[in-house]
PABARO-815722 format. One record per residue (C-alpha): residue in one letter; x, y, z; residue number from 1. Coordinates in nm, 2 decimals. Example, Ala and Ser with C-alpha at 12.3 -4.5 7.8 and 13.67 -1.06 7.14 Angstrom:
PT   code     east    north       up   pos
PT      A     1.23    -0.45     0.78     1
PT      S     1.37    -0.11     0.71     2
//
This chain:
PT   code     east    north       up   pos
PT      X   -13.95     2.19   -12.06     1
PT      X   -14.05     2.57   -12.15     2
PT      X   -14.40     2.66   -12.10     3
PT      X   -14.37     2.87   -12.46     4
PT      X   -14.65     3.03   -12.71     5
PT      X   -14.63     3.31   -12.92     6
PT      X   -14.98     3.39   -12.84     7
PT      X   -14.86     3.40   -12.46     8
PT      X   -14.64     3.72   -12.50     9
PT      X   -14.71     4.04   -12.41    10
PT      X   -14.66     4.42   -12.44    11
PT      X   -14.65     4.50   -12.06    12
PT      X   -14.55     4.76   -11.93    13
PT      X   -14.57     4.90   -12.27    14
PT      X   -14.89     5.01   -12.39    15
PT      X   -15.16     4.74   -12.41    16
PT      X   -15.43     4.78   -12.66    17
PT      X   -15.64     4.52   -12.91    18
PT      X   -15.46     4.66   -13.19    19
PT      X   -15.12     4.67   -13.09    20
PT      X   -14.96     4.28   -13.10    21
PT      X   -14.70     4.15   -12.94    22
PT      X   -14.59     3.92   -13.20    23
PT      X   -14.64     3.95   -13.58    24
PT      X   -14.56     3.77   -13.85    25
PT      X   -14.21     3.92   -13.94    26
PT      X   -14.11     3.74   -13.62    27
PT      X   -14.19     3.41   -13.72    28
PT      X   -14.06     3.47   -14.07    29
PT      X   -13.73     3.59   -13.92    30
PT      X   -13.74     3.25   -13.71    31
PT      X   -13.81     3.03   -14.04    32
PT      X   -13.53     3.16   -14.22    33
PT      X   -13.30     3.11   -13.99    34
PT      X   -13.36     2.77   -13.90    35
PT      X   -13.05     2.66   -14.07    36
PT      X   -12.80     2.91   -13.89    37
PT      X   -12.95     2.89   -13.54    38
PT      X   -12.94     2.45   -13.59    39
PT      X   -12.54     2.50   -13.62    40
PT      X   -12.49     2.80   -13.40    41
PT      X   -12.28     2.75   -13.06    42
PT      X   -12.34     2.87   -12.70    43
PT      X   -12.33     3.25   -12.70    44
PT      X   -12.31     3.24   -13.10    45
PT      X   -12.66     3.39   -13.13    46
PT      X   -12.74     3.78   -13.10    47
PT      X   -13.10     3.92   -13.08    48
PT      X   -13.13     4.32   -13.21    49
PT      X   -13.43     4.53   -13.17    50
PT      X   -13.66     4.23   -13.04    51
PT      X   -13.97     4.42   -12.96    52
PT      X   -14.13     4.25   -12.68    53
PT      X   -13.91     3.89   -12.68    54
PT      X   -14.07     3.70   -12.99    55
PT      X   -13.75     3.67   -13.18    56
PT      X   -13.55     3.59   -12.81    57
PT      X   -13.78     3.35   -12.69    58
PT      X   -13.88     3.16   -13.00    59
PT      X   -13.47     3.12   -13.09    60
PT      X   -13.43     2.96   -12.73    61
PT      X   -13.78     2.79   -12.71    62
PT      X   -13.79     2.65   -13.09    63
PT      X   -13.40     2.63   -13.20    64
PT      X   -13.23     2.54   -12.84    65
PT      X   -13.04     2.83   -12.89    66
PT      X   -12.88     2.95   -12.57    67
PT      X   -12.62     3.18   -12.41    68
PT      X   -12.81     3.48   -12.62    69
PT      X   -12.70     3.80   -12.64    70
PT      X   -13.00     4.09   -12.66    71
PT      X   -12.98     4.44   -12.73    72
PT      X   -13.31     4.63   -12.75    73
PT      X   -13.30     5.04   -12.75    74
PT      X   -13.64     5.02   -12.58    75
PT      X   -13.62     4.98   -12.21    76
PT      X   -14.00     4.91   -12.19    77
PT      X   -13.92     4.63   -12.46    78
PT      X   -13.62     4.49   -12.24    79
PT      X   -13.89     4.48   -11.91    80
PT      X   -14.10     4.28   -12.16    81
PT      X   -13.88     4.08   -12.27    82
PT      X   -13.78     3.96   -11.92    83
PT      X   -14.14     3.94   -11.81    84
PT      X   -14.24     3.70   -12.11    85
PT      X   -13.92     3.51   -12.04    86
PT      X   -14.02     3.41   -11.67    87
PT      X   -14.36     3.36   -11.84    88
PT      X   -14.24     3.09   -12.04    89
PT      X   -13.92     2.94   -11.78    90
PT      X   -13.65     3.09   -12.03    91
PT      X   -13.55     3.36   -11.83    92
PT      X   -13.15     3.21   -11.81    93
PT      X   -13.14     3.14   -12.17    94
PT      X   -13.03     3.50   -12.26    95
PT      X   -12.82     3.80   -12.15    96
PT      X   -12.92     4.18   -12.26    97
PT      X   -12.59     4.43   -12.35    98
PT      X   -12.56     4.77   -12.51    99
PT      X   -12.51     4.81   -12.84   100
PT      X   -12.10     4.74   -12.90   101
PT      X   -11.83     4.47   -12.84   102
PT      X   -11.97     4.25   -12.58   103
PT      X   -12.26     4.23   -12.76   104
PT      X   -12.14     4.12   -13.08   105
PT      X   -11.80     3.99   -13.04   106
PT      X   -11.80     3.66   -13.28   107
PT      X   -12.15     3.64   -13.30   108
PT      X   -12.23     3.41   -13.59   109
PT      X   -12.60     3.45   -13.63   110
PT      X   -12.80     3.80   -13.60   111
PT      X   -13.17     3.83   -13.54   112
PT      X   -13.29     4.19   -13.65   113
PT      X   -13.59     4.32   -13.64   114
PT      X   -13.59     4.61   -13.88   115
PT      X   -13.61     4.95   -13.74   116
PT      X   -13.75     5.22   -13.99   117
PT      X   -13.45     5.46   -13.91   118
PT      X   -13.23     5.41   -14.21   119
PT      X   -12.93     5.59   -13.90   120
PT      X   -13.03     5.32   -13.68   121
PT      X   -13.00     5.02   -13.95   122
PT      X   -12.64     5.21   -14.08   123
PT      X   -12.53     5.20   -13.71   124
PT      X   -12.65     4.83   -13.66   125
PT      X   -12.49     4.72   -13.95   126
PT      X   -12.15     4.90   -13.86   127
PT      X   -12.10     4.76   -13.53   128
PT      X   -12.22     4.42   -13.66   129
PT      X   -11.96     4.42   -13.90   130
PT      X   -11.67     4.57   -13.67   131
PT      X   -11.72     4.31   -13.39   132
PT      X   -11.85     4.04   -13.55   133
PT      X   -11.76     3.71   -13.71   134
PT      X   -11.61     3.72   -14.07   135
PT      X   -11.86     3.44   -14.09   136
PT      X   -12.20     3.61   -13.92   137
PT      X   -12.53     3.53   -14.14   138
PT      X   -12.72     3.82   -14.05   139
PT      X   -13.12     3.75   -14.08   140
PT      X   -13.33     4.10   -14.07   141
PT      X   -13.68     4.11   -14.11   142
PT      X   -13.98     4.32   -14.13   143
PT      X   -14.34     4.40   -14.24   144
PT      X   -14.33     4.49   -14.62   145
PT      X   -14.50     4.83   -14.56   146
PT      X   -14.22     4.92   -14.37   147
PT      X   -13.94     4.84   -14.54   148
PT      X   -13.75     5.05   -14.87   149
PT      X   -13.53     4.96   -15.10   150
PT      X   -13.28     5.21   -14.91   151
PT      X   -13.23     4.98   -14.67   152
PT      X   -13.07     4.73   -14.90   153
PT      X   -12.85     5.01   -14.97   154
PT      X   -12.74     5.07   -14.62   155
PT      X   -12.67     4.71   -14.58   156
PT      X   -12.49     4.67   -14.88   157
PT      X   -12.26     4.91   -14.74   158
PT      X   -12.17     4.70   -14.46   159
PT      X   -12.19     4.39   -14.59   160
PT      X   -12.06     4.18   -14.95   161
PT      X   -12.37     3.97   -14.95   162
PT      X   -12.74     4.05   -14.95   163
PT      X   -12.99     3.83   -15.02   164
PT      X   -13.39     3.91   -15.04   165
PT      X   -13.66     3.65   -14.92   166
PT      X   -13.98     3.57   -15.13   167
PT      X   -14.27     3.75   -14.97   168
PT      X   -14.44     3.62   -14.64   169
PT      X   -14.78     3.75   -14.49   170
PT      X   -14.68     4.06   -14.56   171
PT      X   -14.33     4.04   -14.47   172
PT      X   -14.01     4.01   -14.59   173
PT      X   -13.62     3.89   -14.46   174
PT      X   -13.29     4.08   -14.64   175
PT      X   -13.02     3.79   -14.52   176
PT      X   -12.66     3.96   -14.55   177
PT      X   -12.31     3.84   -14.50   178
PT      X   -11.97     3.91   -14.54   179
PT      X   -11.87     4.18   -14.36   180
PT      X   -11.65     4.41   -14.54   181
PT      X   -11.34     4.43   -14.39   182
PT      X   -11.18     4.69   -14.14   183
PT      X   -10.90     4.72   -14.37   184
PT      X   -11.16     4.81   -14.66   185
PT      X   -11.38     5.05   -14.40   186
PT      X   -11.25     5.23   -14.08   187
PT      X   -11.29     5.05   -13.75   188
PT      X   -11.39     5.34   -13.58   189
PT      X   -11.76     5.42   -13.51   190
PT      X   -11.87     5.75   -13.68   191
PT      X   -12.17     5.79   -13.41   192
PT      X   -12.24     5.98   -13.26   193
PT      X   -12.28     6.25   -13.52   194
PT      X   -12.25     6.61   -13.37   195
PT      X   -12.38     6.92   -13.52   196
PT      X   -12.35     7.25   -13.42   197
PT      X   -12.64     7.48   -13.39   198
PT      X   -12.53     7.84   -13.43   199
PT      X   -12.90     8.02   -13.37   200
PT      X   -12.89     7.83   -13.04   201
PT      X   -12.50     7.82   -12.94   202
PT      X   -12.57     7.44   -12.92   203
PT      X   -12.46     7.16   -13.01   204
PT      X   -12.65     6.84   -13.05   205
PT      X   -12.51     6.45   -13.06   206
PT      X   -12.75     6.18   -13.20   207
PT      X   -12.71     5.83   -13.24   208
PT      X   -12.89     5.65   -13.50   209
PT      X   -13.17     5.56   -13.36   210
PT      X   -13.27     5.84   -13.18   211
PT      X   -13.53     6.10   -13.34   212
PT      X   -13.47     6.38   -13.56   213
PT      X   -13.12     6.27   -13.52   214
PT      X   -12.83     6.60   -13.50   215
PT      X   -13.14     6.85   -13.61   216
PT      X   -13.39     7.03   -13.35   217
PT      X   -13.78     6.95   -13.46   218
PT      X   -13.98     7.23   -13.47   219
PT      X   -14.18     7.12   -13.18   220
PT      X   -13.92     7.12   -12.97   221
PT      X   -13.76     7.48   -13.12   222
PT      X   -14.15     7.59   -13.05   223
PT      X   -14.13     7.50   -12.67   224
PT      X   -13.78     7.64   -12.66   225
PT      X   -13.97     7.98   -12.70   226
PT      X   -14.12     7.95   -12.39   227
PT      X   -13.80     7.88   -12.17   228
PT      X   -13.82     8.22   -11.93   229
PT      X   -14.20     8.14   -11.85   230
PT      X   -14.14     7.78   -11.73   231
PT      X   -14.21     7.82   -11.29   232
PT      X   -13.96     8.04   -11.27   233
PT      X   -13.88     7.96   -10.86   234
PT      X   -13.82     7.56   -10.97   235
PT      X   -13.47     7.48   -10.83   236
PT      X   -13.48     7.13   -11.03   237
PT      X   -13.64     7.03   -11.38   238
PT      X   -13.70     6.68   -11.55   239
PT      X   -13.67     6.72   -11.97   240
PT      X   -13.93     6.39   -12.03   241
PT      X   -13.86     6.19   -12.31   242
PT      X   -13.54     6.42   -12.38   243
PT      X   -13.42     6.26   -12.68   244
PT      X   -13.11     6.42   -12.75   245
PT      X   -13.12     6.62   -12.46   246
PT      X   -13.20     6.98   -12.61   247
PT      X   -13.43     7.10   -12.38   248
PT      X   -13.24     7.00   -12.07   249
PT      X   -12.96     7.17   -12.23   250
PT      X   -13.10     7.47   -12.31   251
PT      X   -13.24     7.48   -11.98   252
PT      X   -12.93     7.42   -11.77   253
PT      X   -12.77     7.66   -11.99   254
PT      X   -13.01     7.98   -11.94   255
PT      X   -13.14     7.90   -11.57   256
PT      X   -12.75     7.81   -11.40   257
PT      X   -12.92     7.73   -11.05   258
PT      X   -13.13     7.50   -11.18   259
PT      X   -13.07     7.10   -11.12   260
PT      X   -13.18     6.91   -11.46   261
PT      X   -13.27     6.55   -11.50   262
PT      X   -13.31     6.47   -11.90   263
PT      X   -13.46     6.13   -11.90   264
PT      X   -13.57     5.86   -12.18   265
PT      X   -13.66     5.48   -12.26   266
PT      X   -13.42     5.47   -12.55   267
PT      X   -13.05     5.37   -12.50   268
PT      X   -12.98     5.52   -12.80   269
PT      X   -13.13     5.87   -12.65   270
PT      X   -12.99     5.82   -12.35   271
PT      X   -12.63     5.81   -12.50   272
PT      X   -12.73     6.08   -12.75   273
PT      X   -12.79     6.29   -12.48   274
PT      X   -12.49     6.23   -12.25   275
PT      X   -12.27     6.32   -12.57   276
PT      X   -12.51     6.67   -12.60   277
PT      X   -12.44     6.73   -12.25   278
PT      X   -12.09     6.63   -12.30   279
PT      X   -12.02     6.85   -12.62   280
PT      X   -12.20     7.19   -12.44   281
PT      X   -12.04     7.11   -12.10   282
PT      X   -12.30     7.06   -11.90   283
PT      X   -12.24     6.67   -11.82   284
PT      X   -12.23     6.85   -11.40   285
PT      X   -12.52     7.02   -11.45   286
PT      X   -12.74     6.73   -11.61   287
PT      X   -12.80     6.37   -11.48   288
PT      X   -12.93     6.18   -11.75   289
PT      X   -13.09     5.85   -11.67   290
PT      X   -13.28     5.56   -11.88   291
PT      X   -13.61     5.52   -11.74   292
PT      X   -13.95     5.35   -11.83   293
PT      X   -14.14     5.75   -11.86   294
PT      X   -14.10     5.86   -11.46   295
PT      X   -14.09     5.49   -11.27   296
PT      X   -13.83     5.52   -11.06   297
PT      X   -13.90     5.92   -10.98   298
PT      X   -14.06     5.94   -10.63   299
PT      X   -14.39     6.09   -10.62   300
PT      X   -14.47     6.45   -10.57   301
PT      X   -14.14     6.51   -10.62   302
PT      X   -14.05     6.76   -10.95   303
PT      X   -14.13     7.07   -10.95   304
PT      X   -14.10     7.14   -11.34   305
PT      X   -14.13     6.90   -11.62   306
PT      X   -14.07     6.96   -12.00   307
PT      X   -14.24     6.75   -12.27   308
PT      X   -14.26     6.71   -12.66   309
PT      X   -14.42     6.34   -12.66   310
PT      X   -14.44     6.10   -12.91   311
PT      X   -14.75     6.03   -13.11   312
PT      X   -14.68     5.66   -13.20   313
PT      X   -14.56     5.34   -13.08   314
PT      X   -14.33     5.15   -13.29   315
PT      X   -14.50     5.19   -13.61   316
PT      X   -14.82     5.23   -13.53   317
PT      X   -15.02     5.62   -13.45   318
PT      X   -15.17     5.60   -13.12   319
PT      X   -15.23     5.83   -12.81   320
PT      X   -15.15     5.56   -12.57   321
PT      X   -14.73     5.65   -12.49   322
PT      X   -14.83     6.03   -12.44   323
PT      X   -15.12     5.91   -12.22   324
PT      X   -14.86     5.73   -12.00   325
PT      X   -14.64     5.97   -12.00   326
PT      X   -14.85     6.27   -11.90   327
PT      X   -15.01     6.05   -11.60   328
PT      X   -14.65     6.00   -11.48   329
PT      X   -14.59     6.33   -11.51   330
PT      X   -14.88     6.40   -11.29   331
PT      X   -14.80     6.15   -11.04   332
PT      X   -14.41     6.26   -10.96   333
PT      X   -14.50     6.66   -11.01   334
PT      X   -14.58     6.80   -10.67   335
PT      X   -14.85     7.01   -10.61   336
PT      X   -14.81     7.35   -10.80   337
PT      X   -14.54     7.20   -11.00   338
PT      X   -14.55     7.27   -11.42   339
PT      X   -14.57     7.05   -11.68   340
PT      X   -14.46     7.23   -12.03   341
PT      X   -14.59     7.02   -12.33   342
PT      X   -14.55     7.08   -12.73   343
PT      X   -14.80     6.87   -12.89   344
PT      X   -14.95     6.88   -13.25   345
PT      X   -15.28     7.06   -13.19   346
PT      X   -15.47     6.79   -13.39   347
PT      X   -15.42     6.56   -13.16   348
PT      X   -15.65     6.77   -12.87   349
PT      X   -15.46     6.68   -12.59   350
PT      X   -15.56     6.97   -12.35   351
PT      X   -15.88     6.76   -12.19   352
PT      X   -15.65     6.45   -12.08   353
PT      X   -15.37     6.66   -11.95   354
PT      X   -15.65     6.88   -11.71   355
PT      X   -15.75     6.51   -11.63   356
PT      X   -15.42     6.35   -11.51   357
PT      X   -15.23     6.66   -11.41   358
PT      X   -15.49     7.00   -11.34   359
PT      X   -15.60     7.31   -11.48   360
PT      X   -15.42     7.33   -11.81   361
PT      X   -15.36     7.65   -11.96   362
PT      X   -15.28     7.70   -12.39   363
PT      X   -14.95     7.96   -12.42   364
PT      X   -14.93     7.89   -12.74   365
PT      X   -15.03     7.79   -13.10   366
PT      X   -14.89     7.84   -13.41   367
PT      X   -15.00     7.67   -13.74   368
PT      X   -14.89     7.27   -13.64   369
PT      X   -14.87     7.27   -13.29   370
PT      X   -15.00     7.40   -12.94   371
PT      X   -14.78     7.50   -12.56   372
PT      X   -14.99     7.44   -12.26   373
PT      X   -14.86     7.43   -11.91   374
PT      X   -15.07     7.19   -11.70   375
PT      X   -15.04     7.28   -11.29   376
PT      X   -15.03     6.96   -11.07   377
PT      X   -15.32     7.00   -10.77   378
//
């Protein structure tokens, strides 16, 4: 018998704070509603998308017996979460996590979606649910009213024949489609990733849906871009942090030949992003890029230059706590004298906590949003 509560789950080894939740009540709305679909649903019939930290997962399998699940979560930090809350609660064999394609939704019947707020994201969600499929998959997507927009319908409706929206909840809401339209009315071909070409830069960037600022550069990053030819100029290797779509390891490996880039993220959908920018500039043997949870599997003291534009929130929610974690990795796998190179928004007053976790931290820049330091590990 599972040892399962919602009030049992957790965020780790995402940030952990009194006002971030684990749980909320989107989840158990998206559970209510689809009762009915998960009481009929077969073995390996069920698919999980975008389940934060394992509510939707764990309460299917707990509360509906559903089993043989099939998870895809962009977030490696929510995946780590996901399987620590599963042990938790002795439902770690009741579900299997997959990338974002066939094997994930080949004849799935019933999908669990927890709305992201990245209208690309939902458009590429909703075009691989409805290439791979079953003509007969009930899609049940939920999220907190404050979050969601009308657009989405649209998105969905693009997809789908069928869209129905749920009465208000707590604050939350449930858009239920079906129908897939079919291939023969759509292509079957996936339009991601889309590619632009940048002609200021002689690059070219690939973004997936989910992935931020999509094809564009943010001006954070085109502001840190400036300061490419100061960046510890005797490094031999590099890690682009949090690379998104991989610009700054691209542009890096492009100007400096000799020097060995890593470009690593959390997000899948970054991670592939990336691998199509390195792909599309030919760099793919000049840049390894990797999924990680911020720098866990770098060994310690061992970078010598590190390039940063860090989030500012978590999910949905504003908070200091991801670029926090990130800059004490940082400061743990840079070795003594190595660089970190941050673009932050100069609001946000960073400058104290990086001289805390890394060293002396230096400003080499501000303009009218945001500020360059380089922090120097001791």
């Amino acid at each position: 018998m599972s040892d399962f509560s919602f009030d049992r789950l957790r965020r780790f080894p995402d940030v952990e704070a009194d006002n971030l939740f684990a749980v909320d009540a989107s989840d158990r709305l998206i559970l209510d509603e689809a009762a009915g679909p998960l009481a009929v649903a077969g073995v390996g019939e069920v698919v999980v998308l975008e389940d934060r930290y394992g509510a939707l997962t764990l309460g299917a399998a707990a509360l509906h017996a559903a089993r043989g699940i099939r998870v895809h979560q962009d977030v490696l930090s929510g995946e780590m979460a996901l399987a620590h809350n599963a042990a938790d609660a002795g439902l770690a064999d009741t579900y299997r996590s997959f990338g974002l394609g066939r094997d994930l939704l080949a004849n799935a019947r019933v999908v669990l979606l927890q709305l992201p707020r990245n209208l690309a994201a939902l458009d590429e969600i909703a075009d691989a649910i409805r290439r791979f499929a079953s003509p007969e998959v009930i899609v049940i997507a939920g999220g907190r009213i404050k979050h969601m927009t009308p657009a989405m319908n649209e998105v969905l409706l693009r997809h789908f024949g069928e869209l129905r929206v749920s009465p208000a909840r707590q604050k939350s809401r449930v858009l239920r489609a079906q129908a897939p339209i079919p291939s023969a009315a759509q292509t079957t071909v996936s339009t991601w990733p889309n590619c632009v070409k940048h002609v200021d830069l002689e690059l070219t960037v690939c973004a997936h849906g989910a992935v931020f600022a999509g094809a564009t550069i943010d001006i954070g990053t085109r502001y840190l871009l400036e300061f490419l030819d100061r960046m510890k100029t005797d490094a031999s290797s590099a890690i682009d942090l949090g690379c998104g779509t991989g610009v700054l390891a691209a542009a890096l490996a492009r100007r400096r030949p000799a020097l060995r880039v890593t470009a690593t993220d959390q997000s899948a959908a970054a991670v592939a992003s990336a691998r199509a920018t390195m792909a599309a500039n030919a760099l793919t043997d000049r840049v390894a890029v990797v999924r990680d949870d911020a720098l866990r599997t770098q060994p310690e003291a061992s970078a010598e230059l590190i390039v940063l534009n860090p989030p500012f929130h978590i999910g949905s929610s504003v908070h200091a706590g991801i670029a926090l974690k990130l800059f004490q990795d940082a400061g743990r796998v840079l070795h003594p004298g190595g660089e970190l190179w941050a673009v932050w928004n100069t609001h946000l007053g960073y400058r104290p906590a990086l001289t805390r976790l890394i060293g002396p931290t230096q400003q080499m820049g501000r303009n009218a949003k945001f500020t360059v330091t380089v922090s120097t590990a001791r």
